[in-house]
PDB file of N, CA, C and O in Angstrom:
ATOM      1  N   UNK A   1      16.862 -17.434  19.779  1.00  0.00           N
ATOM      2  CA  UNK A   1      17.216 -16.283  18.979  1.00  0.00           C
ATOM      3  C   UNK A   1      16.139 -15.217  19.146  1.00  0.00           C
ATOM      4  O   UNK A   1      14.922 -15.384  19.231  1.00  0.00           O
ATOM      5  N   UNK A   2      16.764 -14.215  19.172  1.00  0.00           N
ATOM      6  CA  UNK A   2      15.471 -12.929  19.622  1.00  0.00           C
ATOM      7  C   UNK A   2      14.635 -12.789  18.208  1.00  0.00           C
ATOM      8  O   UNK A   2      14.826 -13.449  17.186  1.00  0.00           O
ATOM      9  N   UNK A   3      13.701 -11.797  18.414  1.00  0.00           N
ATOM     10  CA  UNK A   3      12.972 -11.415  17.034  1.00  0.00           C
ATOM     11  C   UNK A   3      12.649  -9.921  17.448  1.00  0.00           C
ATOM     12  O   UNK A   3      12.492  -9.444  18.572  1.00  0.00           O
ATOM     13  N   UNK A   4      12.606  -9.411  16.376  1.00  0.00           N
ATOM     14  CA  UNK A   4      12.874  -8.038  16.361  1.00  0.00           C
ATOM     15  C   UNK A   4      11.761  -7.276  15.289  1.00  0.00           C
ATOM     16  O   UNK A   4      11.693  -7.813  14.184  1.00  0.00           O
ATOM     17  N   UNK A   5      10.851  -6.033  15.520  1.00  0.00           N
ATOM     18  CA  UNK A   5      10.236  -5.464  15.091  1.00  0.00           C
ATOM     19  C   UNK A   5      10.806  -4.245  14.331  1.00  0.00           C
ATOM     20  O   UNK A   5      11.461  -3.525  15.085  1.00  0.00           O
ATOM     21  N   UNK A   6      10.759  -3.893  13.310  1.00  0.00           N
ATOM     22  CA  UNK A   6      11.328  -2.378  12.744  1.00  0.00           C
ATOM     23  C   UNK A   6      10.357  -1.389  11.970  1.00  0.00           C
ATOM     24  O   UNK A   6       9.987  -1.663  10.828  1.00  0.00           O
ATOM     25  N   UNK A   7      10.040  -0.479  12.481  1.00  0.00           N
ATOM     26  CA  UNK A   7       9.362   0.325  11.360  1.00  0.00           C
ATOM     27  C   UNK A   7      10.039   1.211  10.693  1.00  0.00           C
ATOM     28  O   UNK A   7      10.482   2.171  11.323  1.00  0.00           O
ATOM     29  N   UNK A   8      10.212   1.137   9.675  1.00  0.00           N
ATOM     30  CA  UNK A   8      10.652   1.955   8.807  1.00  0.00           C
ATOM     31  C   UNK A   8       9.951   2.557   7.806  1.00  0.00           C
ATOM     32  O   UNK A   8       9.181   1.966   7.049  1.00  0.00           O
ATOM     33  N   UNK A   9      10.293   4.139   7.779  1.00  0.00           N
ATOM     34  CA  UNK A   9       9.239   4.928   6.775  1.00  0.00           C
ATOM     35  C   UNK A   9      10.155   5.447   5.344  1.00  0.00           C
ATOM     36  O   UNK A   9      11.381   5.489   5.236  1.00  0.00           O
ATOM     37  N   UNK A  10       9.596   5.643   4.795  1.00  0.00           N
ATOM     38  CA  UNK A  10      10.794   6.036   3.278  1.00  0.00           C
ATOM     39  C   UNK A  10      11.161   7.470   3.711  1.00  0.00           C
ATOM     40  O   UNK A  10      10.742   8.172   4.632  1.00  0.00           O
ATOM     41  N   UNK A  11      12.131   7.686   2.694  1.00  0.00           N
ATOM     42  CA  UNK A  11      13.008   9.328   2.981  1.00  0.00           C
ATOM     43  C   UNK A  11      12.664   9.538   1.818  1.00  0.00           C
ATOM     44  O   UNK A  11      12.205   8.685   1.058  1.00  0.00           O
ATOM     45  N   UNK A  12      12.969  11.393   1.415  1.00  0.00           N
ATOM     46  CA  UNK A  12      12.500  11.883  -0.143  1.00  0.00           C
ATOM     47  C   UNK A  12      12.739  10.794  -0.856  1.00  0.00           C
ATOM     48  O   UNK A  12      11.808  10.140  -1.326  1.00  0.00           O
ATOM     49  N   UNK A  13      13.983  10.466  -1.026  1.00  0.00           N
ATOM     50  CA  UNK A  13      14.379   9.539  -2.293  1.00  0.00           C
ATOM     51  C   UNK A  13      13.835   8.112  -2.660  1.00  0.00           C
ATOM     52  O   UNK A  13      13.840   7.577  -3.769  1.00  0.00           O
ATOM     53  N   UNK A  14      13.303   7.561  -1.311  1.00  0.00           N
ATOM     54  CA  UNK A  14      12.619   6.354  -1.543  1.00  0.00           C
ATOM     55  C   UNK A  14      11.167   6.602  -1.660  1.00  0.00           C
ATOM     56  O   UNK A  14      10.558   5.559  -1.425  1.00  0.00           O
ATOM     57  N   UNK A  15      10.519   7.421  -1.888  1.00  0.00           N
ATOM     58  CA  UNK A  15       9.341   7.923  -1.821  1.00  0.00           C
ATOM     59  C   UNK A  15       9.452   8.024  -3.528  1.00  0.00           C
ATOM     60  O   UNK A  15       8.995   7.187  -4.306  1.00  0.00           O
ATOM     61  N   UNK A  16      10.180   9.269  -3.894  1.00  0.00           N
ATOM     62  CA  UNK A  16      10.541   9.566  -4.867  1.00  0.00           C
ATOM     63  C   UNK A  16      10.471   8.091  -5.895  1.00  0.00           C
ATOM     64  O   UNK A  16       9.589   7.893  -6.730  1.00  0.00           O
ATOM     65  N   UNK A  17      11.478   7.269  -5.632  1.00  0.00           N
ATOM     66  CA  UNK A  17      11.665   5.899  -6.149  1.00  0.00           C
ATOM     67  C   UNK A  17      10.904   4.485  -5.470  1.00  0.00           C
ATOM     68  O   UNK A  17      11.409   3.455  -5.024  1.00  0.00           O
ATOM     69  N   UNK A  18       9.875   4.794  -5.564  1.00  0.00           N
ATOM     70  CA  UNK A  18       9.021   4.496  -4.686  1.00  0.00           C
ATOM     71  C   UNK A  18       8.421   2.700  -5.369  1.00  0.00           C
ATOM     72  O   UNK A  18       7.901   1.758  -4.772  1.00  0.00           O
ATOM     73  N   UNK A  19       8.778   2.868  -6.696  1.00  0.00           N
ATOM     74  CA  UNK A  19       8.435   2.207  -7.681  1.00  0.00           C
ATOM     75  C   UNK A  19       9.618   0.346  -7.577  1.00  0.00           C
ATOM     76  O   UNK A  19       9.461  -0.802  -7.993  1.00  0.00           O
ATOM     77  N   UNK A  20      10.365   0.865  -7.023  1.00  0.00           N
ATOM     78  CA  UNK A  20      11.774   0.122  -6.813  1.00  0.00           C
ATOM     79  C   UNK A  20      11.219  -0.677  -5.219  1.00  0.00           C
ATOM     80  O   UNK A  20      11.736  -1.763  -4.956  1.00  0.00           O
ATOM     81  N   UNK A  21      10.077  -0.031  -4.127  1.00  0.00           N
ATOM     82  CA  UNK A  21      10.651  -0.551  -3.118  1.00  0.00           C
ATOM     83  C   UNK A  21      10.750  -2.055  -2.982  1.00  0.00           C
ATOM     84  O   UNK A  21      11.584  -2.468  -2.176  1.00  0.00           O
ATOM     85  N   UNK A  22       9.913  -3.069  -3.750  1.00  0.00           N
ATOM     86  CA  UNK A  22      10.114  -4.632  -3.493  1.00  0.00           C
ATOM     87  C   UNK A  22      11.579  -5.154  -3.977  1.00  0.00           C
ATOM     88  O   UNK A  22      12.269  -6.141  -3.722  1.00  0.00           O
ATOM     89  N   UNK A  23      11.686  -4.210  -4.654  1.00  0.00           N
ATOM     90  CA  UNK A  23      13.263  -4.370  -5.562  1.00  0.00           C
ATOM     91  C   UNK A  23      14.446  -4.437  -4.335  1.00  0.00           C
ATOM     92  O   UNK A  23      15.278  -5.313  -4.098  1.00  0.00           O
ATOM     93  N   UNK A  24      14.152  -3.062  -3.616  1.00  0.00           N
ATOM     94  CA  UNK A  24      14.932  -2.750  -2.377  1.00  0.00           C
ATOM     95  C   UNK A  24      14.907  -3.928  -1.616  1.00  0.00           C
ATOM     96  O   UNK A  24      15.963  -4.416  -1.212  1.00  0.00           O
ATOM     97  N   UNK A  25      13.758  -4.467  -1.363  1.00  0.00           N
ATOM     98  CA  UNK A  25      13.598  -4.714   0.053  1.00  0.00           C
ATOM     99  C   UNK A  25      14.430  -6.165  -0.230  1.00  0.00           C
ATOM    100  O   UNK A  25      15.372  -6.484   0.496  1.00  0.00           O
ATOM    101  N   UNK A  26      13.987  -7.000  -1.351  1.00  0.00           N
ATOM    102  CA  UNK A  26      14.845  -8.112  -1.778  1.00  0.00           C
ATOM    103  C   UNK A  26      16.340  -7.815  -1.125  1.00  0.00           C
ATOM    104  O   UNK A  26      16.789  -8.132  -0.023  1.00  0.00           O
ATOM    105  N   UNK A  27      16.968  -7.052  -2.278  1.00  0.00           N
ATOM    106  CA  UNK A  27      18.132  -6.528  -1.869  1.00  0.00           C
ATOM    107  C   UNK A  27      19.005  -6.265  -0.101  1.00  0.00           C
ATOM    108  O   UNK A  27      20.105  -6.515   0.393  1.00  0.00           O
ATOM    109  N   UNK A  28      17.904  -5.724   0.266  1.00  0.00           N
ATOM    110  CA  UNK A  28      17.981  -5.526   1.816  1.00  0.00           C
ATOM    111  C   UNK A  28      18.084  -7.209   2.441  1.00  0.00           C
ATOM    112  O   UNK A  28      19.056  -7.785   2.929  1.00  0.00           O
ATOM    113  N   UNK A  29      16.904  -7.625   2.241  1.00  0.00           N
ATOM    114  CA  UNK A  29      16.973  -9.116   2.732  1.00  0.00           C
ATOM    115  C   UNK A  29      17.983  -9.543   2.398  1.00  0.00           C
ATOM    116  O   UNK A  29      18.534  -9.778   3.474  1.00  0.00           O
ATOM    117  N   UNK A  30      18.898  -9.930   1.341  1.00  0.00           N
ATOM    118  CA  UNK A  30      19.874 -10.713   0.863  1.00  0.00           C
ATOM    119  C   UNK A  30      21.138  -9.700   1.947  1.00  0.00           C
ATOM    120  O   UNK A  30      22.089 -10.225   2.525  1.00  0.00           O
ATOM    121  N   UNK A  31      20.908  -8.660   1.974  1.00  0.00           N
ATOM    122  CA  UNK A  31      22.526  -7.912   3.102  1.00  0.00           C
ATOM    123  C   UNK A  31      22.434  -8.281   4.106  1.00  0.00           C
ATOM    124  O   UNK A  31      23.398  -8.738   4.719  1.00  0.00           O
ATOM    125  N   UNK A  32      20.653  -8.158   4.837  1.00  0.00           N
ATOM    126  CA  UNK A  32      20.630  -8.986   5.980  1.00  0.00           C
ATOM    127  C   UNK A  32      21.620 -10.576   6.051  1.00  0.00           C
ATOM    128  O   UNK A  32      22.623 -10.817   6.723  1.00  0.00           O
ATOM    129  N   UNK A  33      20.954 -11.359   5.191  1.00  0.00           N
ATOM    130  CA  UNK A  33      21.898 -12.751   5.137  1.00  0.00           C
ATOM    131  C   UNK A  33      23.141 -12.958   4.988  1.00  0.00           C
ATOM    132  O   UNK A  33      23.680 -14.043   5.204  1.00  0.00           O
ATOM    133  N   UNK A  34      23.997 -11.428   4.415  1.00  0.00           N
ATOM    134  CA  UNK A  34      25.477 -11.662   4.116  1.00  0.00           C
ATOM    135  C   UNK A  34      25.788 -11.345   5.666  1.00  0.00           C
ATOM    136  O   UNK A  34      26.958 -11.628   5.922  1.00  0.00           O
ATOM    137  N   UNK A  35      25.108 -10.860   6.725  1.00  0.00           N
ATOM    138  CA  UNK A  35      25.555 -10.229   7.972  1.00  0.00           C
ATOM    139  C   UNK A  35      25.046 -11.126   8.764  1.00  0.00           C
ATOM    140  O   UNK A  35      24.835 -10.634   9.872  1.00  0.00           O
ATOM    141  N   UNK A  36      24.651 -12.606   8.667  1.00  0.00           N
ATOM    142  CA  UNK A  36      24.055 -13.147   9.769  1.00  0.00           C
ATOM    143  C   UNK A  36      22.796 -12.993  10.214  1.00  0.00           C
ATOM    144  O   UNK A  36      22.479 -13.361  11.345  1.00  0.00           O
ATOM    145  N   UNK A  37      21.898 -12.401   9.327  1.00  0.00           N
ATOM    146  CA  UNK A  37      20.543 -11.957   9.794  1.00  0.00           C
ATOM    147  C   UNK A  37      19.768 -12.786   9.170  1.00  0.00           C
ATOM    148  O   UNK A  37      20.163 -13.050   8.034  1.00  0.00           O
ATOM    149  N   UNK A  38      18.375 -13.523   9.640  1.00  0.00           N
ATOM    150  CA  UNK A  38      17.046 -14.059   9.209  1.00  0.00           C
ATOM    151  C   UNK A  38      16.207 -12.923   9.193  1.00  0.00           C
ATOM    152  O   UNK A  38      15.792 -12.600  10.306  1.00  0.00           O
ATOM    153  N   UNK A  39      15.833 -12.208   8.213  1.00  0.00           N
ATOM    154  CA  UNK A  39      14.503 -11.578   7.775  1.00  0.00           C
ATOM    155  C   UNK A  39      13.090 -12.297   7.749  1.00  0.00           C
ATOM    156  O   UNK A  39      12.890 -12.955   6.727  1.00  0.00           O
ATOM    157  N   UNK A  40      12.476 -12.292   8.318  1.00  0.00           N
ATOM    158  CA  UNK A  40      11.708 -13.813   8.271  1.00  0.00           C
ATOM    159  C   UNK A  40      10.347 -13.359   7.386  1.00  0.00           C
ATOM    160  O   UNK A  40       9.559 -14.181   6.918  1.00  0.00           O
ATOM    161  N   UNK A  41      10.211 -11.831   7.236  1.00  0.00           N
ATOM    162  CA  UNK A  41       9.266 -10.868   6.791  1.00  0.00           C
ATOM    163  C   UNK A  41       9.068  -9.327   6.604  1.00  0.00           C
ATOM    164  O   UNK A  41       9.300  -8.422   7.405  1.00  0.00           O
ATOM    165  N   UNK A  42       8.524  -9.269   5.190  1.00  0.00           N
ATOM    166  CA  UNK A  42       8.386  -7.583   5.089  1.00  0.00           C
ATOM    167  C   UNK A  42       7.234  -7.183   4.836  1.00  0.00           C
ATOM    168  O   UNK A  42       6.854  -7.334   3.675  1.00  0.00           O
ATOM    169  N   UNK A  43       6.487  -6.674   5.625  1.00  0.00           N
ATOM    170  CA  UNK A  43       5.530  -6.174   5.044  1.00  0.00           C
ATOM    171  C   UNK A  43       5.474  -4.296   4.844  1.00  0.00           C
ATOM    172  O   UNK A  43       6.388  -3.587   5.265  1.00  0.00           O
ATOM    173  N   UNK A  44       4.386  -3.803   4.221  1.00  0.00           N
ATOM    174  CA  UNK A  44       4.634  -2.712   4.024  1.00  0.00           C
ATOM    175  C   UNK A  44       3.272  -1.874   4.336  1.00  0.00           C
ATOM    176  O   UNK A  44       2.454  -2.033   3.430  1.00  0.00           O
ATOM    177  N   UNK A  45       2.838  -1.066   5.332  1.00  0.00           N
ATOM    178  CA  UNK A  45       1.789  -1.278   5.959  1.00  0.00           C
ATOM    179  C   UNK A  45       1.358   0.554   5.846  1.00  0.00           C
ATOM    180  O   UNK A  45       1.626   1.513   6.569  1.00  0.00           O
ATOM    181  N   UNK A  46       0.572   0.396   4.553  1.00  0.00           N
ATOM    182  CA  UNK A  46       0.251   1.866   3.776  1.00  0.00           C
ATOM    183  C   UNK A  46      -0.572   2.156   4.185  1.00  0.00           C
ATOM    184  O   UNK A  46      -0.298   3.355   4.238  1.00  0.00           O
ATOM    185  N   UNK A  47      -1.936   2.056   4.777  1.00  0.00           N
ATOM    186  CA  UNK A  47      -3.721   2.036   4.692  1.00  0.00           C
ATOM    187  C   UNK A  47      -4.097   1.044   4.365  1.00  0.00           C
ATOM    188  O   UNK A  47      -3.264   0.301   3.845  1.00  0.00           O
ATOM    189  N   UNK A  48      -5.765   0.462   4.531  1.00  0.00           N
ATOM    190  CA  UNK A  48      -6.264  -0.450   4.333  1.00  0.00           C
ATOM    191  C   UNK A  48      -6.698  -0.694   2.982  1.00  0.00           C
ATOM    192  O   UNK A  48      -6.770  -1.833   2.521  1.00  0.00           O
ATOM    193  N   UNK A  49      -7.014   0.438   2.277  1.00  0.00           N
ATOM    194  CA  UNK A  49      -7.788   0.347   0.930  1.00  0.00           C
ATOM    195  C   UNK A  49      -6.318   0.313  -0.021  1.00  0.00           C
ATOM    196  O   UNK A  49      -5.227   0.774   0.312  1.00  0.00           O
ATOM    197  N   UNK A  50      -6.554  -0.144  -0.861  1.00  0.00           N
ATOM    198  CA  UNK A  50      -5.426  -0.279  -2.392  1.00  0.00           C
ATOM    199  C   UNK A  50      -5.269   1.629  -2.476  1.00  0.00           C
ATOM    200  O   UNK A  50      -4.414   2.439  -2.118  1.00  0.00           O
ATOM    201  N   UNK A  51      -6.679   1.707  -3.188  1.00  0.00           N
ATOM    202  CA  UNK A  51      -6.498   2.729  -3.764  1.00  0.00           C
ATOM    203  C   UNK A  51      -6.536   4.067  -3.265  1.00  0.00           C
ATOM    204  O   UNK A  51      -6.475   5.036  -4.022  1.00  0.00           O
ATOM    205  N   UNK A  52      -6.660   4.190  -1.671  1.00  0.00           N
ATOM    206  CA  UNK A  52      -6.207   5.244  -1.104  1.00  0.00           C
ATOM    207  C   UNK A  52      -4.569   5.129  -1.092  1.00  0.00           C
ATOM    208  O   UNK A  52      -3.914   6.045  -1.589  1.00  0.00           O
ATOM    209  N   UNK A  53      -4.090   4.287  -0.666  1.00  0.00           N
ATOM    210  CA  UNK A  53      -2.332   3.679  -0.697  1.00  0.00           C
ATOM    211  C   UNK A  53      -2.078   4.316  -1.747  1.00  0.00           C
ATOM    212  O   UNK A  53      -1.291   5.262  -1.710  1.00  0.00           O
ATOM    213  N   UNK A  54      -2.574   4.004  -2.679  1.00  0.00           N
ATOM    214  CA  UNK A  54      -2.094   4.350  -4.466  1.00  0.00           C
ATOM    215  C   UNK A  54      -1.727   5.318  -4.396  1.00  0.00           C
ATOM    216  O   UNK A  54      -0.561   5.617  -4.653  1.00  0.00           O
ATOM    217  N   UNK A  55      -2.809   6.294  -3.943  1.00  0.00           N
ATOM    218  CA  UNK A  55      -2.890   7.828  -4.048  1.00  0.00           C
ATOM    219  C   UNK A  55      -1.815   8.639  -3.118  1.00  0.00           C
ATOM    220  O   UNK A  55      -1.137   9.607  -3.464  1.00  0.00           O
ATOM    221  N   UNK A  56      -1.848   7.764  -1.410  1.00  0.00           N
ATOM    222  CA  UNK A  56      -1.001   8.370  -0.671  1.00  0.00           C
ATOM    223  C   UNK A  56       0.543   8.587  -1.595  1.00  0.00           C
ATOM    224  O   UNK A  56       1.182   9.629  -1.745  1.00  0.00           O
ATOM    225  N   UNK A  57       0.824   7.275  -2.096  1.00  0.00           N
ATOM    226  CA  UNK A  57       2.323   7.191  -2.551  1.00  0.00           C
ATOM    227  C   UNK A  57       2.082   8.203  -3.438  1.00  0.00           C
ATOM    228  O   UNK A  57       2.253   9.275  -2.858  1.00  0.00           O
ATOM    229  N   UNK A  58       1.728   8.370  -4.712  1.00  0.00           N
ATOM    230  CA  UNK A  58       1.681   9.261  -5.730  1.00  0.00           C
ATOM    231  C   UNK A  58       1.763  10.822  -5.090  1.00  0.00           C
ATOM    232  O   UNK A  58       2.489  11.666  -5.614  1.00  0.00           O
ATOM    233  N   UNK A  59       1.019  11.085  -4.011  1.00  0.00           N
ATOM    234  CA  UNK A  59       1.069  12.609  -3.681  1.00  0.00           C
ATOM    235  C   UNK A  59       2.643  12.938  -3.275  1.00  0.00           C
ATOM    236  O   UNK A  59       3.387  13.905  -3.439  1.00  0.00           O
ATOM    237  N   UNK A  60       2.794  11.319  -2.511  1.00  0.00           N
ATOM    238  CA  UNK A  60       4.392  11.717  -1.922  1.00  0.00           C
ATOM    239  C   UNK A  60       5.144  11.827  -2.714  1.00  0.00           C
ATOM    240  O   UNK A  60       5.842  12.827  -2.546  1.00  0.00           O
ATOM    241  N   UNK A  61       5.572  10.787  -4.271  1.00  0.00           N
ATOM    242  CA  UNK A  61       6.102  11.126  -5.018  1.00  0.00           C
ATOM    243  C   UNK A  61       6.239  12.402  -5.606  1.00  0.00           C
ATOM    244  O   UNK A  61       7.229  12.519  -6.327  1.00  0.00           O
ATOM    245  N   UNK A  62       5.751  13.059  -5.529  1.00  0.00           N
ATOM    246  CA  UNK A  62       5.250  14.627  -6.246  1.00  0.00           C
ATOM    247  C   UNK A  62       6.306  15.257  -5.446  1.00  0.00           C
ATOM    248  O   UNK A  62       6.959  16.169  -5.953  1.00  0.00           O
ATOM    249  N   UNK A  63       6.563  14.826  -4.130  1.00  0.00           N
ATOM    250  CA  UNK A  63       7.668  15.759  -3.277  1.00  0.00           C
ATOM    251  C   UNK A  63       6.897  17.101  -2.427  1.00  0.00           C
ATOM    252  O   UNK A  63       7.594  17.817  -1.709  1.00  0.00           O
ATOM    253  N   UNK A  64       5.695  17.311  -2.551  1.00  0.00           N
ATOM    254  CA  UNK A  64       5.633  18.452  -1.595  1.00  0.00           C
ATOM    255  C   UNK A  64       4.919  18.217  -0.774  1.00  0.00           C
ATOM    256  O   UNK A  64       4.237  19.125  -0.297  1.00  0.00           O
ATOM    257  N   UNK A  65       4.817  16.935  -0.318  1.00  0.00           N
ATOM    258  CA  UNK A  65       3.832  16.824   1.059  1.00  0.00           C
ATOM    259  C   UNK A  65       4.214  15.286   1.773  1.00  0.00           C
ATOM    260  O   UNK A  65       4.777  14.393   1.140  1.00  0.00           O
ATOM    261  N   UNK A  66       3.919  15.205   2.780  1.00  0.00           N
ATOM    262  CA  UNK A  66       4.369  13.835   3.356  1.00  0.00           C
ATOM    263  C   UNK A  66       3.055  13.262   4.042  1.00  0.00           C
ATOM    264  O   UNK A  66       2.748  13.823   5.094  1.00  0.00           O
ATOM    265  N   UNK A  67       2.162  12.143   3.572  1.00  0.00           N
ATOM    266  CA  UNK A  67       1.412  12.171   4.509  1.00  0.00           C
ATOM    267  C   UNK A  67       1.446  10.814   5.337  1.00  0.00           C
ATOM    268  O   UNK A  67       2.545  10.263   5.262  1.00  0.00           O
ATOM    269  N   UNK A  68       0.618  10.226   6.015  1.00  0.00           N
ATOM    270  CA  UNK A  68       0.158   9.084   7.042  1.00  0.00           C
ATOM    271  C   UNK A  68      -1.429   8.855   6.661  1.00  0.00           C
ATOM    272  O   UNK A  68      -2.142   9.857   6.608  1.00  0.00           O
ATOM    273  N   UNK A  69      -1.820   7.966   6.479  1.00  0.00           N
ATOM    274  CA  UNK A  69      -3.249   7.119   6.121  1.00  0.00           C
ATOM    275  C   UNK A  69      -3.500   6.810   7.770  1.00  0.00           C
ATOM    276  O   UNK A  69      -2.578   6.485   8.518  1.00  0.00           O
ATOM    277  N   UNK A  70      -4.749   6.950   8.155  1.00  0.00           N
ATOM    278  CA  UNK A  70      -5.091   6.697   9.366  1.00  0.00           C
ATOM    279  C   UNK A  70      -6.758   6.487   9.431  1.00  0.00           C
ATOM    280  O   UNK A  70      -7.637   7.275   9.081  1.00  0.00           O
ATOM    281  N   UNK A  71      -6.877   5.111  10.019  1.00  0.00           N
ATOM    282  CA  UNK A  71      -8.141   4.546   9.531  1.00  0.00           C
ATOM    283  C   UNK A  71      -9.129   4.942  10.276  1.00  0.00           C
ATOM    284  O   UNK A  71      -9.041   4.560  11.443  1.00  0.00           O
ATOM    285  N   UNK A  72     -10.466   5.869   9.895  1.00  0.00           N
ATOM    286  CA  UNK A  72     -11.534   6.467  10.978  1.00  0.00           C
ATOM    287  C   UNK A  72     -12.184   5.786  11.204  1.00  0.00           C
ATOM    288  O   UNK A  72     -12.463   4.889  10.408  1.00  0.00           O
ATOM    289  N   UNK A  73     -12.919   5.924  12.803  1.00  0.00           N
ATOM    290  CA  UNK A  73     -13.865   5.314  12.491  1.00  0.00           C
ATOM    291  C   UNK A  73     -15.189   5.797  13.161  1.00  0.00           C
ATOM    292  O   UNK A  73     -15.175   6.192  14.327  1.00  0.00           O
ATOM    293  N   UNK A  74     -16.785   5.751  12.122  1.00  0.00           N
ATOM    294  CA  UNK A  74     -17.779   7.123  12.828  1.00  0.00           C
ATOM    295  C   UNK A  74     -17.729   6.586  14.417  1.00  0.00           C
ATOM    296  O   UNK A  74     -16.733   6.088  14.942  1.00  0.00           O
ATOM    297  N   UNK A  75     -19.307   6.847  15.202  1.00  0.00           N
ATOM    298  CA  UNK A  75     -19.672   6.690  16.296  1.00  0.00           C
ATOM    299  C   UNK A  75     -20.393   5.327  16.306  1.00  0.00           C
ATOM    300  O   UNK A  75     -20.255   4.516  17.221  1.00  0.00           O
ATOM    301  N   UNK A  76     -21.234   5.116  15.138  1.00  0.00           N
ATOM    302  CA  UNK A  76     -21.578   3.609  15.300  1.00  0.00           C
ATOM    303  C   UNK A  76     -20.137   2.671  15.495  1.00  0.00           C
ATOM    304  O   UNK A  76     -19.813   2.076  16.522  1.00  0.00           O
ATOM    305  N   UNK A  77     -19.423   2.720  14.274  1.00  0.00           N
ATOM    306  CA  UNK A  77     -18.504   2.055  13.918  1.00  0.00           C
ATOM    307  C   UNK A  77     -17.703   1.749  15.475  1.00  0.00           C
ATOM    308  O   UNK A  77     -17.514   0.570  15.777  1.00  0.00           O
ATOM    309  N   UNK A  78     -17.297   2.732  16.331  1.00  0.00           N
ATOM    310  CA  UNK A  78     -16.736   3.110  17.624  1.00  0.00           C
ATOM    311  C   UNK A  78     -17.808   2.550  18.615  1.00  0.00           C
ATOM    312  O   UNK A  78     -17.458   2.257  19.758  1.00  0.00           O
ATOM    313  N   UNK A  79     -18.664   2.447  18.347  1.00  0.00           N
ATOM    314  CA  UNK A  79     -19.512   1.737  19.537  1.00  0.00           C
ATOM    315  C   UNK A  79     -19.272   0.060  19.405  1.00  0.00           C
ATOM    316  O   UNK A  79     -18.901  -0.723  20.279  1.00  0.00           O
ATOM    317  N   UNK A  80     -19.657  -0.222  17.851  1.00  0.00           N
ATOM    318  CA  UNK A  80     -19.540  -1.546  17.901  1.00  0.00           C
ATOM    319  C   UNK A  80     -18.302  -1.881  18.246  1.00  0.00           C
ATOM    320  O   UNK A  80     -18.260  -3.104  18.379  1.00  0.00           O
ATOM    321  N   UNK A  81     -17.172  -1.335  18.475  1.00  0.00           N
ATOM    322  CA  UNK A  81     -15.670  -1.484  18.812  1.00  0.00           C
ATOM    323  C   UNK A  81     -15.643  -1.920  20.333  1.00  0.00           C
ATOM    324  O   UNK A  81     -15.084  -2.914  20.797  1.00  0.00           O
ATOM    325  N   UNK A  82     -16.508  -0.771  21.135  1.00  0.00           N
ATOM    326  CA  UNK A  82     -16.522  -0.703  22.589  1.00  0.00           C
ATOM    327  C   UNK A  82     -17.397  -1.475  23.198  1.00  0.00           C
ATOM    328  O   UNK A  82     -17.293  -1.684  24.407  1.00  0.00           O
ATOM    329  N   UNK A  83     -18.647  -2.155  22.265  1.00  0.00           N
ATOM    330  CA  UNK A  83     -19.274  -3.737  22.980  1.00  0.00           C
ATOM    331  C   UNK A  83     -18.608  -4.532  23.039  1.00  0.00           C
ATOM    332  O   UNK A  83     -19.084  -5.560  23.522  1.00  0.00           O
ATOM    333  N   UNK A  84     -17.175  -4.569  22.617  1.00  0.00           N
ATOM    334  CA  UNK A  84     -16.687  -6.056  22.377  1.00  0.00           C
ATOM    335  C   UNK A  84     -15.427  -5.767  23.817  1.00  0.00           C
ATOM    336  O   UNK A  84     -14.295  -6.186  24.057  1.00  0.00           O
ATOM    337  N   UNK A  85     -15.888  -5.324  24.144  1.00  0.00           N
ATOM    338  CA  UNK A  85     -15.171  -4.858  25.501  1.00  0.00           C
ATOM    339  C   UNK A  85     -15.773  -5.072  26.911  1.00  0.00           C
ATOM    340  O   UNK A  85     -16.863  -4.634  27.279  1.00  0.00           O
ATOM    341  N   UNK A  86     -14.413  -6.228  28.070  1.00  0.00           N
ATOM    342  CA  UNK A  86     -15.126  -6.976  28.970  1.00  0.00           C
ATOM    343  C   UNK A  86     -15.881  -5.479  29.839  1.00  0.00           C
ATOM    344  O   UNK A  86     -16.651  -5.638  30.786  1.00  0.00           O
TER     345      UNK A  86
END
């Protein structure tokens, strides 16, 4: 049986109702199973920190901005990345 990757990002309204998404995703899983589908996993992959996540969702909820969390990293941080490289 194949396995399959999906990313999916919220639209206004699930952003908006943002509060519901484990609610959704249950829901989703169980339609998957009425259609023949194994969901085998959901994860939901915001930023690394809680409480930047927190914040991203909340700004989006607000409705006037959409953003993406994207993890920096300085020049040390980027070096020690590039020693570990054959």
């Amino acid at each position: 049986m194949a396995t399959f990757v999906t990313l999916l990002n919220f639209t206004d309204q699930g952003i908006r109702t943002v509060k519901d998404t484990t609610k959704r995703a249950a829901a989703v899983r169980e339609m998957a199973k009425a259609s023949g589908i194994e969901m085998k996993d959901i994860f939901w992959t915001l930023g690394q920190y809680a409480t930047m996540t927190a914040f991203g969702l909340a700004l989006g909820m607000a409705g006037n901005v959409r953003s993406q969390t994207l993890r920096a990293f300085s020049a040390d941080e980027m070096s020690g990345i590039l020693s570990k490289l054959p």
